[in-house]
C-alpha positions as CSV (number, residue, x, y, z in Angstrom):
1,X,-6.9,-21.3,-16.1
2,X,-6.5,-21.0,-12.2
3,X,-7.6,-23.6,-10.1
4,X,-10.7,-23.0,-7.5
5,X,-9.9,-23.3,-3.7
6,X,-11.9,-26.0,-2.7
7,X,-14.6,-25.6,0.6
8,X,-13.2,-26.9,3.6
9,X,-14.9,-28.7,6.1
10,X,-12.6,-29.0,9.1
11,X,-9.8,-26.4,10.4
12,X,-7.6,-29.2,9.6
13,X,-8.3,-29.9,6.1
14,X,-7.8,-26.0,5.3
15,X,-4.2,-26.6,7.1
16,X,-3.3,-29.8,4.8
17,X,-4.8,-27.2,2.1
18,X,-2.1,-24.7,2.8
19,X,0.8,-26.6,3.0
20,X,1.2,-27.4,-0.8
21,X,2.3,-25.3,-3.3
22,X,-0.6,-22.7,-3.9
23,X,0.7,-21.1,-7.4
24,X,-1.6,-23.0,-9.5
25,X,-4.8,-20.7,-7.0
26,X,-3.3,-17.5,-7.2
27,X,-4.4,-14.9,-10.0
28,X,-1.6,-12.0,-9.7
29,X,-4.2,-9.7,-10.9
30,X,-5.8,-9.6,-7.6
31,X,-2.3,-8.6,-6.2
32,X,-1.4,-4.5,-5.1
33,X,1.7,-3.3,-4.5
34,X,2.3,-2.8,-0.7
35,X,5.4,-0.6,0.9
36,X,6.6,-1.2,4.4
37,X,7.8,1.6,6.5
38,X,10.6,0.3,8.2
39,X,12.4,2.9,9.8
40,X,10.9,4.7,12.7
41,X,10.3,8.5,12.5
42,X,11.7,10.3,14.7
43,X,11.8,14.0,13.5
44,X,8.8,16.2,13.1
45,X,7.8,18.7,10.5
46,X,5.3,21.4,10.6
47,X,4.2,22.4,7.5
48,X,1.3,25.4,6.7
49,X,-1.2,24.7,3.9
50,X,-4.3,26.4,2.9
51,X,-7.9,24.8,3.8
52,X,-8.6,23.8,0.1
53,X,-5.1,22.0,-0.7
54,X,-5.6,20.4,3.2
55,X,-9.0,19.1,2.4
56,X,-7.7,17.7,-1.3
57,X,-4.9,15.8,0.6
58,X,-7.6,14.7,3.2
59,X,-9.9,13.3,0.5
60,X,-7.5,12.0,-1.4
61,X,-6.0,10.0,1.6
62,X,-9.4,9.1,2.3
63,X,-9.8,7.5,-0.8
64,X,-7.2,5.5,-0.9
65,X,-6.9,4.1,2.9
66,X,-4.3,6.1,4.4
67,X,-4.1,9.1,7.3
68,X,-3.3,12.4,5.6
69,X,-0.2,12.4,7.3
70,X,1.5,9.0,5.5
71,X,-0.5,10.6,2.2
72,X,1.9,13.6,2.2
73,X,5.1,11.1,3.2
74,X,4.3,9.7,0.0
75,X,4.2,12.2,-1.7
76,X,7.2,13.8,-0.9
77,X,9.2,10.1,-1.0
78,X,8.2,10.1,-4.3
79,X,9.4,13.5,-5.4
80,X,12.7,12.6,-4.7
81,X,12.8,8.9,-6.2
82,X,12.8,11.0,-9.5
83,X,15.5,12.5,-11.3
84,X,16.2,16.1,-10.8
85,X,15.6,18.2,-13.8
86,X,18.8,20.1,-15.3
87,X,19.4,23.5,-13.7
88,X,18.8,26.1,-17.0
């Protein structure tokens, strides 16, 4: 069983609080992957879609926090982190 983070009365005491070793508080359930986007981009691609797949992207995005625009770099970054299919 995970421990409860105590109530803090002073800045300080929340400071001491954080210095220890904080496993024993943490439930890795609450935890979501996160990606960082470290290189810059630099290129730019215009792309046509129709208004109903644009919208789907847009709510889709929408639902899960992100612009559109990182939405579809996704997307296409994970299209090509899987393996080709054989050529028939």
């Amino acid at each position: 069983m995970k421990k409860k983070v105590p109530r803090f009365k002073t800045d300080q005491e929340a400071e001491q609080f954080l210095e220890q070793d904080l496993t024993d508080y943490l439930n890795l359930k609450n935890f979501t992957p996160v990606t960082f986007e470290l290189l810059p981009k630099t290129r730019q691609v215009n792309l046509r879609f129709s208004e109903p797949l644009l919208n789907a992207v847009r709510k889709r995005a929408e639902q899960e926090g992100i612009s559109y625009q990182k939405f579809i770099r996704r997307a296409v970054e994970g299209s090509l982190k899987k393996k080709p299919k054989a050529l028939a």
